[in-house]
C-alpha positions as CSV (number, residue, x, y, z in Angstrom):
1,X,36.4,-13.6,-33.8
2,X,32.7,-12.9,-33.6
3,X,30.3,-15.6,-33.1
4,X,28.4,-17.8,-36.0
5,X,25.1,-18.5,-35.5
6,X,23.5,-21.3,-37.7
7,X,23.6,-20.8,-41.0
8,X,26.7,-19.0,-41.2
9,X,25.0,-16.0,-39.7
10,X,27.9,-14.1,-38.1
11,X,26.4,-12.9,-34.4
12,X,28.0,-10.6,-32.6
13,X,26.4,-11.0,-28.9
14,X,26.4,-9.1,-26.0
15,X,25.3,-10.6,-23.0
16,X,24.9,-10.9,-18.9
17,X,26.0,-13.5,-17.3
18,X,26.6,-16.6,-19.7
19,X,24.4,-15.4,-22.7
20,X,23.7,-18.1,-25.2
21,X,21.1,-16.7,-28.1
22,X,18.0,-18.4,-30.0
23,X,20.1,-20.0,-33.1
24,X,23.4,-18.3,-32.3
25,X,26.3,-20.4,-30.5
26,X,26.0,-19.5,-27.1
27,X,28.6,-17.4,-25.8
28,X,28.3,-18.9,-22.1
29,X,25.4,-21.0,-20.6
30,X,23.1,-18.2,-19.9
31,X,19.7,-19.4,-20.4
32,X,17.0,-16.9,-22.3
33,X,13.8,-16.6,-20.0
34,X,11.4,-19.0,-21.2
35,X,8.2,-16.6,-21.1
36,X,10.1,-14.1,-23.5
37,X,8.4,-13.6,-26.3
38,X,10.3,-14.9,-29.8
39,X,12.5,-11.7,-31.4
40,X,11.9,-12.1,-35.3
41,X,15.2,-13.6,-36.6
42,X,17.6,-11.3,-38.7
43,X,19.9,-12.0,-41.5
44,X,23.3,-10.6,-42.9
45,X,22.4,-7.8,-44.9
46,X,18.8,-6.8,-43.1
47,X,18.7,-3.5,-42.2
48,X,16.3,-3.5,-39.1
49,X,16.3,-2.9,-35.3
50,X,13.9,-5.4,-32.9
51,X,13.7,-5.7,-29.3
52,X,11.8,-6.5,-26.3
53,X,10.4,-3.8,-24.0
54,X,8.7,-4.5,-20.3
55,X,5.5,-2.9,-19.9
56,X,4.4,-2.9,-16.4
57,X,0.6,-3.1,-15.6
58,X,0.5,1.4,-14.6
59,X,0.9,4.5,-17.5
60,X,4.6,5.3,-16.6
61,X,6.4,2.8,-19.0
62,X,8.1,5.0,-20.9
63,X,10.9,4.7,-23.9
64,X,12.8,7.1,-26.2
65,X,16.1,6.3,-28.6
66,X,16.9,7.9,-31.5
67,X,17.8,7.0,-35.5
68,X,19.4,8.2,-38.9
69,X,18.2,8.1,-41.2
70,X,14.7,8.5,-41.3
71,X,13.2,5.7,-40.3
72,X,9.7,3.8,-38.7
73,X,8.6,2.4,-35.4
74,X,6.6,-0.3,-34.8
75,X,5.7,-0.2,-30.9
76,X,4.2,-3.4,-31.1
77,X,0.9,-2.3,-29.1
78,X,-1.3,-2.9,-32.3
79,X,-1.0,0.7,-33.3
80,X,-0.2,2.3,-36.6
81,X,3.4,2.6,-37.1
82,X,5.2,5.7,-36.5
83,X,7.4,7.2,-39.4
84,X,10.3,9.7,-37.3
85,X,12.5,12.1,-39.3
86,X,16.6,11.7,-39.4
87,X,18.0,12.2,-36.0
88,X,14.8,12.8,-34.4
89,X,14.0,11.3,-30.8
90,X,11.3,8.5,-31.4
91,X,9.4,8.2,-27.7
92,X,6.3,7.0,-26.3
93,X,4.6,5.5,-23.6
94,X,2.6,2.4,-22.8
95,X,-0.1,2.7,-20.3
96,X,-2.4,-0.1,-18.5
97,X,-4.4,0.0,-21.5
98,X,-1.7,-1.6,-23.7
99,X,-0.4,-3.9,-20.8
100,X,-3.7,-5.5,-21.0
101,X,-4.1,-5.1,-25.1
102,X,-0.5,-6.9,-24.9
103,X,-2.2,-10.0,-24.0
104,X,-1.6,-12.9,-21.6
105,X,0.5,-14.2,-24.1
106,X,3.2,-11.7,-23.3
107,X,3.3,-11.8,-19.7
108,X,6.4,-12.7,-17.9
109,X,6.7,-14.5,-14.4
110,X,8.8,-11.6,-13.3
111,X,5.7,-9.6,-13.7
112,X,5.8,-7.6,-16.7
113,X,4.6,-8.0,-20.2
114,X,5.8,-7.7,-23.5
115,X,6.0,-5.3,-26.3
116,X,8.0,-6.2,-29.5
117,X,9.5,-2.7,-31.1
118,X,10.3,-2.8,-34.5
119,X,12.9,0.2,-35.9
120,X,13.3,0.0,-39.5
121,X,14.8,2.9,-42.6
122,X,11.9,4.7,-44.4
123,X,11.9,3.8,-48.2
124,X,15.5,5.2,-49.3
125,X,16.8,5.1,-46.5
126,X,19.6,3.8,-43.9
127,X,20.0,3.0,-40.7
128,X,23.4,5.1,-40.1
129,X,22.6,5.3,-36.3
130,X,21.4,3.9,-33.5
131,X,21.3,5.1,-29.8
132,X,19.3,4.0,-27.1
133,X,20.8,7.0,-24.8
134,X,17.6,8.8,-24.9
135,X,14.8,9.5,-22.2
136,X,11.2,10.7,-23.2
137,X,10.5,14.1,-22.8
138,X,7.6,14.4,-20.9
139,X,7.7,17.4,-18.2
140,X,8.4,16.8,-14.5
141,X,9.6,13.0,-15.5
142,X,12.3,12.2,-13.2
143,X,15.5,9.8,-14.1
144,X,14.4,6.4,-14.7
145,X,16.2,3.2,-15.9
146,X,14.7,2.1,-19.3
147,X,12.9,-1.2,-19.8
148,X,14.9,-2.7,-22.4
149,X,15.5,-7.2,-22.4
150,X,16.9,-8.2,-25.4
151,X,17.9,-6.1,-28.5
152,X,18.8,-7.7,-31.9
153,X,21.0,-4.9,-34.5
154,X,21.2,-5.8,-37.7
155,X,22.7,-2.9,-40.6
156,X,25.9,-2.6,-42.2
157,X,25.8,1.0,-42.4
158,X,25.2,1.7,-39.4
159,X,28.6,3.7,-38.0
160,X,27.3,4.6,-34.4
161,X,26.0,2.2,-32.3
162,X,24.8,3.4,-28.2
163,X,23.3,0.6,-26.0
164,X,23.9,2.6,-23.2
165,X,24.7,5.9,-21.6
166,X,23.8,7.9,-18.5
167,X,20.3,8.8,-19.8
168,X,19.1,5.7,-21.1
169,X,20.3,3.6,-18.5
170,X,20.0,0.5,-20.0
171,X,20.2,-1.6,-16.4
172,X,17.4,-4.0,-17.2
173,X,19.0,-4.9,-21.1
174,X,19.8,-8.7,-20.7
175,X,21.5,-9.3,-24.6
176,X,22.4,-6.9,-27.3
177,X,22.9,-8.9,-30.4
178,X,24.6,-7.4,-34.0
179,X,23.7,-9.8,-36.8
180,X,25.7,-9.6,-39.8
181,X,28.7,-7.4,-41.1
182,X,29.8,-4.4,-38.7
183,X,30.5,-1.3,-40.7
184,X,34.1,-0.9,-41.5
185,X,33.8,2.7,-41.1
186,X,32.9,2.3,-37.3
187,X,35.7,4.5,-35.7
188,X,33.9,5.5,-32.0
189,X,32.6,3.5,-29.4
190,X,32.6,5.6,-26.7
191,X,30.1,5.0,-24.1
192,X,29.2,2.1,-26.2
193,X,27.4,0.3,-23.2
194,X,27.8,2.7,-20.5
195,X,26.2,2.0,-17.3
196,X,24.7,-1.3,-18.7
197,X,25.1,-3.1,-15.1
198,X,23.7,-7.0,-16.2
199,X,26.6,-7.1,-18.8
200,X,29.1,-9.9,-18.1
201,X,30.7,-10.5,-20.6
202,X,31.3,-9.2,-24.7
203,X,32.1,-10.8,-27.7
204,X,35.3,-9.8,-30.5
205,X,34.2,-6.8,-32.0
206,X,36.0,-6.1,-35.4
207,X,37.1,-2.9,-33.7
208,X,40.5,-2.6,-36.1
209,X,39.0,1.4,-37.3
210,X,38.1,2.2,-33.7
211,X,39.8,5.4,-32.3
212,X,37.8,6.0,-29.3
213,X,36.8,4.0,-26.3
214,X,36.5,6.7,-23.9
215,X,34.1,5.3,-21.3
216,X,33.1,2.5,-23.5
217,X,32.5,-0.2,-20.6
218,X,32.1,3.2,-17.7
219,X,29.8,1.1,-15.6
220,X,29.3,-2.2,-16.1
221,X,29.9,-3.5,-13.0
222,X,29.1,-7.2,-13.7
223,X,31.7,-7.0,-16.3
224,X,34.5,-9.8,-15.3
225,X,36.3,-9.5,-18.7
226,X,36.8,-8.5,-22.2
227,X,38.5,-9.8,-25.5
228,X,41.4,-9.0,-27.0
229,X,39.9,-6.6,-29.1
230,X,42.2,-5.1,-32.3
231,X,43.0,-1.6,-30.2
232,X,45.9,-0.7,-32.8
233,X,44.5,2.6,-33.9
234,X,42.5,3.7,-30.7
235,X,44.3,7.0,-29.3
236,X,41.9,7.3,-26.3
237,X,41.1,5.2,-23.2
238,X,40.2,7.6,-20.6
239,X,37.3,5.6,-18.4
240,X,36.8,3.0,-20.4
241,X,36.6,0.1,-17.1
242,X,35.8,3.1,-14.7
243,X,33.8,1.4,-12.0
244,X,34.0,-1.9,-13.4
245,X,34.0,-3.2,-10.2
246,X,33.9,-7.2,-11.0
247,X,36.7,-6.8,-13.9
248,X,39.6,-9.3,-12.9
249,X,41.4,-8.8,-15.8
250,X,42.8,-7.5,-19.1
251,X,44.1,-8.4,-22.2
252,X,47.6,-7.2,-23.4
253,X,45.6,-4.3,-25.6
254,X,47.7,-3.2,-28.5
255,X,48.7,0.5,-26.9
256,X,51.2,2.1,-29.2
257,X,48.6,5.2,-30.4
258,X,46.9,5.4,-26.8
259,X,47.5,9.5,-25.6
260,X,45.4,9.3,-22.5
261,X,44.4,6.4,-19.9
262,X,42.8,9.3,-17.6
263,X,40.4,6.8,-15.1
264,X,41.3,4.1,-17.3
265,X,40.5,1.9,-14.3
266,X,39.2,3.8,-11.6
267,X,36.9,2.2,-9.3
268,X,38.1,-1.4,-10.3
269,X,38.1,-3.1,-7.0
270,X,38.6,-6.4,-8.3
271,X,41.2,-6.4,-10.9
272,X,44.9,-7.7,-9.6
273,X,47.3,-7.0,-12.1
274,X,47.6,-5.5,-15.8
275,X,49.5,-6.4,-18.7
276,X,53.0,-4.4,-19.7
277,X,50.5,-1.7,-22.0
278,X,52.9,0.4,-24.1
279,X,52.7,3.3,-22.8
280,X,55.0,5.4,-25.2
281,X,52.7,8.0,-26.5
282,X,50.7,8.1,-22.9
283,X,50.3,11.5,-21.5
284,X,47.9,11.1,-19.1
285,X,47.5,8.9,-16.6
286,X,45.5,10.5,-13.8
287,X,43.7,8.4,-11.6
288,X,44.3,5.5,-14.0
289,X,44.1,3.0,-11.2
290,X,42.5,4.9,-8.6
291,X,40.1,2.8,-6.1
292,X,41.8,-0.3,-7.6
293,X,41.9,-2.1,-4.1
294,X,43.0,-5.5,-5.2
295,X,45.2,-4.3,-7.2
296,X,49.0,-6.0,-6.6
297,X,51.6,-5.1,-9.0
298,X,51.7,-3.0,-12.4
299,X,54.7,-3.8,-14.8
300,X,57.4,-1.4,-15.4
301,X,55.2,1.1,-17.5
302,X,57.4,3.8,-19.9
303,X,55.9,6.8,-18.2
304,X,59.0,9.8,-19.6
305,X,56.0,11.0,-21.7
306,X,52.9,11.3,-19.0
307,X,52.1,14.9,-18.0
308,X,49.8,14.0,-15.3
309,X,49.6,11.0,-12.6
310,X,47.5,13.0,-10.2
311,X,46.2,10.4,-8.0
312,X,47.5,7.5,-10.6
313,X,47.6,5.0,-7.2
314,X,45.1,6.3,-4.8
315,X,43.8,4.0,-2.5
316,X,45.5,1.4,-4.2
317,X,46.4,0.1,-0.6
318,X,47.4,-3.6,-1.9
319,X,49.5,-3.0,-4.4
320,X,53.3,-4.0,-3.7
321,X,54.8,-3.6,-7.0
322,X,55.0,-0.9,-9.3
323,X,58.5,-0.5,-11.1
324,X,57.0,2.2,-13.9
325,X,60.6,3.7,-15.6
326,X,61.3,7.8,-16.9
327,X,58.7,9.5,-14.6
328,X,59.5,13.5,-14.5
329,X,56.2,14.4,-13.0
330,X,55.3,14.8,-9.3
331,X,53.6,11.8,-8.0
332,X,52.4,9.6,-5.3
333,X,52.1,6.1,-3.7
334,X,51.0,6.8,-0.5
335,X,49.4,4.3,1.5
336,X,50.3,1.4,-0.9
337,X,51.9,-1.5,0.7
338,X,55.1,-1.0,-1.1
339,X,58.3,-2.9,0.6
340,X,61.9,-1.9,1.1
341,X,63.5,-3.4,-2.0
342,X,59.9,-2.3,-4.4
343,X,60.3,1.4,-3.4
344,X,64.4,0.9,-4.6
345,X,63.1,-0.4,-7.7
346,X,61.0,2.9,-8.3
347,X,63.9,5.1,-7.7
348,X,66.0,3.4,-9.9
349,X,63.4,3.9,-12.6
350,X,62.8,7.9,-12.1
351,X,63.8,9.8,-14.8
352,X,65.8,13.4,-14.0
353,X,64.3,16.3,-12.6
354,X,64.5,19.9,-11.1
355,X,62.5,20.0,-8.2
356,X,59.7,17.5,-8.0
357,X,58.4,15.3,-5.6
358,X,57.7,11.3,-4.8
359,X,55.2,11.0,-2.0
360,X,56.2,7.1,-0.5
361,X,54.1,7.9,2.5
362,X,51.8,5.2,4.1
363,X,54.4,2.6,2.3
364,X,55.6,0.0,5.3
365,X,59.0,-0.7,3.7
366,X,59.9,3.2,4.3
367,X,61.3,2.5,7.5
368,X,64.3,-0.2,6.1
369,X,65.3,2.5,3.4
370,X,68.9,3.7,3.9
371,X,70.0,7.0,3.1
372,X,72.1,5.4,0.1
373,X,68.7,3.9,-0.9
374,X,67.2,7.3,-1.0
375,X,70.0,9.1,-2.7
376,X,69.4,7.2,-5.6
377,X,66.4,9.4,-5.9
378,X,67.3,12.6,-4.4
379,X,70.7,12.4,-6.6
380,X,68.1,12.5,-9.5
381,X,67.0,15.9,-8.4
382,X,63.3,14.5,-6.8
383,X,62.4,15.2,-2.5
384,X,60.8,12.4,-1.4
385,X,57.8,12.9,0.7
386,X,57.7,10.4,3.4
């Protein structure tokens, strides 16, 4: 369920570590910097955009995002505000004049000061989109990570929503708040807060329309855990923890429609198991757990449909269980730490074949296997690399 504020305002908050919010019910015991300046408080039913932007005290502090409709910026520097057409980039860039202008009211310990932006719908318009995945498009600007604290959303018919991405780089965004109703139209939330490397921890989404999460959390490597978001209708998964390095676990995600869990968890050096996902419709697992050190055991995953588990356990080198059942595709487990009777229990679970192949190699419990043990496989039409 998503948060409620005070009021009955219903907050949906995205936070670092231990996020609470000025009037919402704090989500954990994160504490909001005292020397931020106040965001103007939203409502169910406003349609606006407001957040906090570091200016630092040189003329490089650039910012860029983009809307639809057409809407208007307020930059907060005590310029005239900026009317930007429908799907337009919106970009500008605050030099050591406005740092100063800004005030010493706005300054922050951490040695910054403040700018309050302001995004709202020209006159007949809506906000249908929001996406800070945008970088300013000045010539022979290199990659830079944008200045971004605290964000508040607020618009119900808004159906695309992008806190972060590759080009934005979001690393310094400390809370991303949604106040009011989320658009039941909202189907995608890919890359939804890609590479957004403060975020801890996320609240319920109504995500019951979503069909895509492809790289949705691709990133985040604070990230130590999610809800159990509504993932009934989603049919694609493929990076969605990808380098989600802190994540120790999972929900038991409703599965049924998911066709591809490519990279699902690649890079996820702290998570230890997974719940039994149903796996039915899956054809692609590649790399799904690649990288996942940590990782001990997987549950006995229908895999009779998967097309592709290239690399599904590489440099998975703690994991000592994985009984998946009806694979007919060549894979591998090398240098897991699988034992005698765990490797029996994979056999037993292959499904029939004409010529493919297990790699066990690397596995310590090869050397107990008996050639009965090994027929189980073999008699299945599989050659075991070992």
């Amino acid at each position: 369920m998503p948060t409620i504020g005070r009021g009955g305002v219903v907050v949906h908050e995205i936070s670092a570590p231990g996020m609470g919010s000025g009037g919402a019910a704090p989500a954990e015991d994160w504490t909001r910097p005292s020397d931020w300046i106040t965001l103007p408080a939203l409502v169910d039913g406003d349609e606006k955009v407001v957040g906090i932007y570091a200016v630092y005290n040189h003329d490089s502090n650039f910012v860029a995002f983009r809307c639809s409709g057409a809407y208007t910026v307020d930059w907060g520097d005590g310029g005239a505000p900026e009317d930007v057409a429908a799907n337009t980039t919106a970009e500008h860039c605050y030099d050591s004049d406005d740092y100063t202008a800004l005030g010493a009211g706005t300054e922050c310990i951490r040695g910054y000061r403040q700018a309050l932006i302001t995004i709202t719908p020209q006159v007949g318009q809506n906000l249908t989109a929001v996406s800070f995945n945008y970088r300013h498009s000045q010539t022979g600007l290199n990659a830079y990570r944008s200045q971004w604290l605290d964000i508040t959303v607020a618009g119900a018919n808004i159906t695309s929503l992008a806190v972060g991405g590759t080009v934005g780089n979001l690393a310094m965004l400390e809370r991303c708040r949604w106040v009011g109703s989320i658009n039941a139209g909202l189907t995608n939330m890919a890359s939804m807060f890609f590479s957004c490397y403060s975020l801890q921890s996320v609240p319920a989404f109504d995500t019951g329309n979503v069909k895509n999460m492809v790289t949705m959390f691709s990133g985040c490597r604070s990230l130590q855990s999610v809800p159990a978001f509504d993932t009934g209708n989603v049919t694609n998964m493929d990076m969605m923890f990808f380098s989600c390095c802190s994540l120790q676990s999972v929900p038991a995600f409703d599965t049924g429609k998911v066709e591809s869990m490519a990279n699902m968890f690649d890079s996820c050096y702290s998570l230890q198991s997974v719940p039994a996902f149903d796996t039915g419709n899956v054809k692609n697992m590649a790399m799904m757990f690649s990288g996942c050190y940590s990782l001990q055991s997987v549950p006995a995953f229908d895999t009779g449909n998967v097309t592709n588990m290239d690399r599904m356990f590489s440099s998975c080198y703690s994991l000592g269980a994985a009984p998946i059942q009806g694979t007919v595709i060549d894979h591998s487990f090398a240098s897991c730490k699988l034992s005698r009777d765990e490797l029996v229990a994979i056999f037993q679970g292959l499904g029939t074949v004409t010529g493919k192949t297990i790699t066990i190699t690397g596995n310590w419990g090869i050397a107990a296997l008996s050639a009965a043990d090994r027929a189980i496989a073999t008699g299945k039409g599989w050659t075991i690399a070992e």
